[in-house]
N, C-alpha and C positions, 0 to 999 in steps of 0.2 A: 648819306648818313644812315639810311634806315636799311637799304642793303648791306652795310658792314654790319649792323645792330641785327640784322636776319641771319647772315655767315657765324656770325657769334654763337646766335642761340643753337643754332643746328650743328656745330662743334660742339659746344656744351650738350647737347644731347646724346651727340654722339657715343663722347666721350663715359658718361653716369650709363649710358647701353653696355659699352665695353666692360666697364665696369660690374655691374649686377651681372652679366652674364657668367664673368669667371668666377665671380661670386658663388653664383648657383650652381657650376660645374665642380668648383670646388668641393663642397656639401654633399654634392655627388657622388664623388669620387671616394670623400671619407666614409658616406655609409658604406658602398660596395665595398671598402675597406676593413671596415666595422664586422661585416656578414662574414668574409672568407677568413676572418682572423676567429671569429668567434663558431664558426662551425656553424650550422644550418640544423635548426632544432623538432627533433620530428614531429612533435607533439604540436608546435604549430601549424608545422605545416599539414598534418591532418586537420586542422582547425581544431582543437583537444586543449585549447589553453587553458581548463579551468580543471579542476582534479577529477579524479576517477568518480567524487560522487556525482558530479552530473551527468554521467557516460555510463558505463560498466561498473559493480556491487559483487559480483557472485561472491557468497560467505569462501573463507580461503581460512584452514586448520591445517597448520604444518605438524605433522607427525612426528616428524623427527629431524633437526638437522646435524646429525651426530658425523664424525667425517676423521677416519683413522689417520688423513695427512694433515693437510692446513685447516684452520679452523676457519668455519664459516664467519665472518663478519656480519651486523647485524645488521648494517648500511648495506652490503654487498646483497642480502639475502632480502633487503627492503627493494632494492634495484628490478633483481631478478626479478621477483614477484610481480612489479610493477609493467615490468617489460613485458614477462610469460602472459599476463590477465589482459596487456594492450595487445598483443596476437591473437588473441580468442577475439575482442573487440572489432580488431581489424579484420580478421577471416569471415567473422558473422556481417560486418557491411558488407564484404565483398561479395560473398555469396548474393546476400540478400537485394543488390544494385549489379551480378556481373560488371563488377569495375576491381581494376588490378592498386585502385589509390590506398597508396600505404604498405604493399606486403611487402615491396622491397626493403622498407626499414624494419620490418617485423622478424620477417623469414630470410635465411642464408639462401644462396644461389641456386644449388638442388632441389628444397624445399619448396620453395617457392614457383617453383615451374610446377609442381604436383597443383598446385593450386592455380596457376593459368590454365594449366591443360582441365583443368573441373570449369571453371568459369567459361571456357571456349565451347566445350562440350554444353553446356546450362543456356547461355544466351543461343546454338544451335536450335536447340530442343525447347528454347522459352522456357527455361525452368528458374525461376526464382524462390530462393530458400530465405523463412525467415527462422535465426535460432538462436536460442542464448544459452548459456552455462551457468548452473544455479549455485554450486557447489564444489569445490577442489580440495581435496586433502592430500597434500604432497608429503613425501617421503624422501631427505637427502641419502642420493647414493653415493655420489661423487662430487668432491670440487677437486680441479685441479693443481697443484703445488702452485703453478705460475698465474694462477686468478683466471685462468681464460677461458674454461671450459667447466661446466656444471652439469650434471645425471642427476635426475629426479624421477619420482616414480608418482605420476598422480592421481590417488587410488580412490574411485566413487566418485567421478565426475555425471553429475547428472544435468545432461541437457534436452534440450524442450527443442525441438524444431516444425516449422509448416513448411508444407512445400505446396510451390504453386505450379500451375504449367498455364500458360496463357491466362493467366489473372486467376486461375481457377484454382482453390484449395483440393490437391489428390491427395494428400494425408497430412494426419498431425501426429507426430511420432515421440514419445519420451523410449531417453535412455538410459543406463545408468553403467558405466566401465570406465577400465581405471586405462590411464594411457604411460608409455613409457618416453621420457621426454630429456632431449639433448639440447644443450644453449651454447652458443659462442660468444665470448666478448669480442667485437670487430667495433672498430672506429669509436669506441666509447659506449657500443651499444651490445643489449644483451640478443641476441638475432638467435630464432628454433632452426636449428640444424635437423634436429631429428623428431619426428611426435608419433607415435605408432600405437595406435588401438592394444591394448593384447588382452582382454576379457572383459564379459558384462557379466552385473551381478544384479541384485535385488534385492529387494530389502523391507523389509513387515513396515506398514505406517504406526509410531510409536505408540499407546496406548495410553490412557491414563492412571499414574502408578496408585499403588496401592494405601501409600499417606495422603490421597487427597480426602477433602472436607468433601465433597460433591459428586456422585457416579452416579454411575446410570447400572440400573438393576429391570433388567424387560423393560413393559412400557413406565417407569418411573424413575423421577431422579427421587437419592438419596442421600440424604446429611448424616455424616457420620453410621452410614447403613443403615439410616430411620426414613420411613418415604419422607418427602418433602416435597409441598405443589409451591408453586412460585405465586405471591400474589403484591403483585408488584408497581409500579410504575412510572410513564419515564420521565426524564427530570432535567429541566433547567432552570435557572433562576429567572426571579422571574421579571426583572430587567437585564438578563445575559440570553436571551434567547439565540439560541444559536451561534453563542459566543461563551460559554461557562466559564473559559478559559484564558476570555478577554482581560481587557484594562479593571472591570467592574468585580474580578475577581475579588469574593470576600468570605473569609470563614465564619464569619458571625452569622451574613446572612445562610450560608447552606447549612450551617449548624442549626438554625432555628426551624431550613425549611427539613432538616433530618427528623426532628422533634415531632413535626404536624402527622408526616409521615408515618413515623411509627406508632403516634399513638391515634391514627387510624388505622394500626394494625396489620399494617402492611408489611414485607419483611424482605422486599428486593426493589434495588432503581435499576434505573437502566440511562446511561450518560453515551454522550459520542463524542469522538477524537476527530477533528479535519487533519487532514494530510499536511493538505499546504501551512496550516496552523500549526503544525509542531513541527515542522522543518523539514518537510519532508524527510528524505534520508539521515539528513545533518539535523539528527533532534535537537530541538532548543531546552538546556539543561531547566530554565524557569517553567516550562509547559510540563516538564517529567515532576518540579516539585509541587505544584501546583495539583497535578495528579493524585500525588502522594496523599497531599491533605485533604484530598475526599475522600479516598477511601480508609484515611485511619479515621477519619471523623464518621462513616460509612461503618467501618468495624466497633470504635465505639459505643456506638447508636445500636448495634446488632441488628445493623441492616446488612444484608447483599449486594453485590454490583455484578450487573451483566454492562461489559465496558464494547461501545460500536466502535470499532475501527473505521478508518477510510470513507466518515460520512461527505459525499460532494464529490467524492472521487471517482474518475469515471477514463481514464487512460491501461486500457487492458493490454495495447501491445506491449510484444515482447522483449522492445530493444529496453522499457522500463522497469519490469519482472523485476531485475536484481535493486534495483534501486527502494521499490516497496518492499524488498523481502527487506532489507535492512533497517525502515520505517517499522514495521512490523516488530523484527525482531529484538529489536532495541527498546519500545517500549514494553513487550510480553514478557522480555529477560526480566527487564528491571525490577518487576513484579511477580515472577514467576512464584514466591511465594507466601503473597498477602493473602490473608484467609477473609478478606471481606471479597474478593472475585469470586463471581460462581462459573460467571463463563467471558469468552473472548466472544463476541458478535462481531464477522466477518466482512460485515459490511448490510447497509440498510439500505434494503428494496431493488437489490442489483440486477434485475429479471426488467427493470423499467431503463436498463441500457441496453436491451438486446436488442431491440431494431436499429438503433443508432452507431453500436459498437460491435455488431457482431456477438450471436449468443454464445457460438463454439470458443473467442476471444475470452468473452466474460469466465464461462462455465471453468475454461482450460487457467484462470488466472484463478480462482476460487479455489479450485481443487488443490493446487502447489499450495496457494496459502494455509491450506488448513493445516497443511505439512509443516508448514514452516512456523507457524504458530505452536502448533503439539512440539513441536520439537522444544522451542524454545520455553514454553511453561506446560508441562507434561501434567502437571495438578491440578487443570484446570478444564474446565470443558469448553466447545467449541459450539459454536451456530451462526446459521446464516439467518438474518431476518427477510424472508421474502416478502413481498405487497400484497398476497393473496394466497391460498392455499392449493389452489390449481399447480401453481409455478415453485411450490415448495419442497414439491416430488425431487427436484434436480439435486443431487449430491446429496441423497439422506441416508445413504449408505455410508457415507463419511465423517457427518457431522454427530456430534454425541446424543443433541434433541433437536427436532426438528421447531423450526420459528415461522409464524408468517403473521399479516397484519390483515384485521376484519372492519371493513367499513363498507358492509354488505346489509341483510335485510335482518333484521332479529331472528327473523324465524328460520333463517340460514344456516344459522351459526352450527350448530349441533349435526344439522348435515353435514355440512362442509367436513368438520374437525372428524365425524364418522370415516369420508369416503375418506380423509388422508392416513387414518388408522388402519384402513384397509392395505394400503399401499407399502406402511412402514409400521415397523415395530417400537418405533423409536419415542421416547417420552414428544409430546404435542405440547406446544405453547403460545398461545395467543397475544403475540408480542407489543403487537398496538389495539386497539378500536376505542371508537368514540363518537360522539355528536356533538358539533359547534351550537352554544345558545344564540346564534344569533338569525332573525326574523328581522329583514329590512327591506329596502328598496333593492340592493344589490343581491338578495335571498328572500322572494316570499314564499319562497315554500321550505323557509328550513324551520329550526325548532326556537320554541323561548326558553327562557331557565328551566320554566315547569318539565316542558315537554324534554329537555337534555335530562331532566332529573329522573323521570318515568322511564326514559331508555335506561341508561344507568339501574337501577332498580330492576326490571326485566333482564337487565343481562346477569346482573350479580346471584339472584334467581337460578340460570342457566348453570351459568359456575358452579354455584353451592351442589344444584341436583346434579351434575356429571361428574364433580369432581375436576375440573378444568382449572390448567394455571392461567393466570390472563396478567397483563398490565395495561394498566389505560394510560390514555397520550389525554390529557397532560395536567399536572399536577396546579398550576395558573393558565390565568388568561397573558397575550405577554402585550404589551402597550405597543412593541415595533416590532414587524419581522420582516427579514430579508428579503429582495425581489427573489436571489435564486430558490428559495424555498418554495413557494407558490405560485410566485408570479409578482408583477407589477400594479396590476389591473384592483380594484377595491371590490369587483367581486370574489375575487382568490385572494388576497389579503384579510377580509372583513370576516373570512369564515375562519380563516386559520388563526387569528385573533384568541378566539372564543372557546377553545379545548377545553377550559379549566374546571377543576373546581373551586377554584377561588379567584375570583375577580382582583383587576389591574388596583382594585383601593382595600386589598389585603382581606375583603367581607367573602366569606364562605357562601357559596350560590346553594340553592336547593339539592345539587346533585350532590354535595358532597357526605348526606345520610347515608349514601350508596356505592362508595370509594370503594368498600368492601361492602361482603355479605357476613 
């Protein structure tokens, strides 16, 4: 009996084996079924499955797409464009990794060997190239009657490349030319037939025009062609530290702290934008409106705004470039022209990423940006805020006024801001300084109220006799601040606490007689 009841089960096993297996072969068979019916999709298979803005940005202005036979379609010219910007994509990995993955769905048959035979030659020689394309302005020449073939002309193509030869950067090279460029439609895809260099040009960095509220005249800026010193400073609420543009966002309360503000007679703040906080590339429409109502509340007030870009930000390669120029550009359009901005800030204290990130990285990413800034709000002025005044020398030849941050010795000060006067013509501005009141266990040698009040006092002193713009850091004390901001630790916390002039329970501290001079 129990041998027939064991023959049993092991047929019955048998069998539910037979079973699930054809099962699973089935299933099988339909996806492979599934794939060759539906075509093999390039975009995944580069692994590219999310859109262009997590990849490739360069800004792209079509000149013309006018066409004496069939008329360009707006889907078809949405296609192109899409395909032409994923070649450049794909030609910059491959350069940049000697790997041939992807140009065969990019580039047509001839094309594409031009670029095996560069990558064969590169991995020879160890030469790895990193580079991107900042800019395209194409010009329709031709589409052709039967949809399959497209001439474009793409004029002012400006790219950024490094080159390396065994790990080692041998140059950094910008260019700027327009190329002549052939597309084929094959198997559904738009594939470069032809792309051919045929001239470099150049081109003035744009200026700030002549309706703006704010220029620079020698070493001073000027409002409406009246000197103007900035006396200013910088600003968060004062349970939004490091967040203005948080959950905690409220107009009431920045409206009352605009009020304190001015009639301490102060007549510029200065706010910061995070990256990752406004969506990166993909701006979040609530953070731009948000924006808005400080600075009309800003303009009401007849305060100023120096607005920081890219606070926390700190990814300077190149494969990114296009990604921040559209971060960038999207919110400096938006505003291109509110008359409470006095300037655009570049980014805060970015010289404390050069050992980490590469300072030729940082420097070569700053520079494009100020481009890309002026371009997009031409009325407005630019600056980098650097951490110290040594490291403020870098790009002053570019920026409208030169910024750096003083949390040096009093008696410093005036040296300092002399030797960088020497260096640059450019209006000088004291973008932060300050002293924490806080004397404790975690700081016995810092200051108390009194003694933050007597710095204060001494520095505003200095100000008045030189004529110096300055703004102090910070308008409160703030009750929480972020680990990445200082640190974790309660002696880097407890100091950064205590900036203010007005304490976390709304009472004005001793330094605040001294906000101004």
């Amino acid at each position: 009996m129990t041998l027939i009841n064991n023959r049993n089960i092991t047929r019955a096993v048998l069998i539910l084996s037979f079973i699930l297996i054809n099962i699973l072969l089935l299933l099988g068979i339909s996806k492979v079924l599934d794939f060759l019916n539906s075509g093999a999709d390039r975009i995944s298979m580069l692994h590219l499955e999310k859109e262009t803005i997590n990849t490739y940005l360069p800004k792209v202005v079509w000149e013309s797409i006018d066409n004496p036979g069939r008329v360009m379609e707006p889907n078809t010219l949405k296609t192109i464009e899409k395909d032409y910007l994923f070649s450049w994509y794909v030609k910059n990995k491959s350069l940049q990794d000697n790997s041939k993955a992807g140009i065969a769905d990019y580039y047509t048959q001839n094309t594409r060997q031009n670029l095996y035979n560069t990558i064969k030659n590169n991995t020879k020689n160890e030469i790895t190239i990193e580079s991107t394309t900042l800019k395209h302005n194409p010009k329709l020449d031709f589409y052709s009657a039967d949809g399959q073939l497209v001439v474009f002309t793409d004029k002012n193509v400006v790219e950024f490349q490094k080159v390396y030869q065994k790990k080692k950067l041998i140059a950094a090279v910008q260019d700027t030319a327009t190329y002549k460029v052939m597309m084929l439609l094959e198997d559904g895809f738009w594939r470069v037939r032809h792309l051919q260099k045929i001239e470099k040009t150049t081109f003035p960095l744009d200026t700030v025009k002549s309706n703006s509220v704010f220029k620079i005249k020698g070493d001073k800026i000027t409002k409406y062609n009246i000197d103007f010193t900035i006396k200013g400073i910088n600003y968060y609420p004062k349970n939004s530290a490091w967040d203005t543009f948080g959950n905690s966002f409220n107009t009431d309360t920045i409206s009352k702290d605009f009020d304190i503000i001015k009639n301490a007679k102060l007549n510029t703040i200065r706010i910061f934008i995070q990256y990752d906080d406004f969506g990166k590339a993909d701006i979040k429409q609530e953070k731009l409106d948000k924006l808005k109502k400080i600075l009309d509340l800003a303009e009401s007030k007849r305060l100023f705004v120096i607005v920081t870009l890219f606070d926390f930000y700190s990814d300077y390669t190149l494969e990114n470039w296009t990604l921040t120029h559209r971060h960038a550009e999207k919110i400096v359009s938006t505003f291109r022209d509110h008359k409470a901005i006095l300037a655009w800030d570049l980014k805060n204290e970015p010289n404390l990423d050069f050992e980490n990130r590469d300072k030729s990285n940082v420097l070569n990413w700053l520079e494009h940006m100020i481009t890309v800034v002026k371009e997009s709000a031409p009325n407005h002025l630019v600056t980098i805020g650097w951490s110290n005044s040594a490291e403020a020398i870098h790009l002053a030849d570019k920026v409208d006024f030169v910024s750096y941050h003083f949390y040096n010795a009093i008696e410093d000060l005036v040296k300092e801001t002399k030797n960088l006067a020497v260096i640059t013509t450019k209006p000088i501005v004291i973008e932060e300084f300050g002293v924490p009141s806080y004397k404790g266990i975690w700081n016995l040698r810092g200051s108390n109220e009194k003694e933050q009040a007597q710095y204060h006092k001494k520095m505003q002193a200095l100000f008045k006799k030189n004529n110096l713009a300055f703004m102090s850091w910070t308008l409160y004390d703030f009750p929480h601040v972020p680990d990445q901001v200082a640190g974790k630790w309660p002696w880097q916390k407890k100091r950064q606490k205590r900036f203010g002039f007005i304490d976390v329970n709304g009472k004005k501290k001793p330094s605040y007689l001294y906000i101004n001079h």
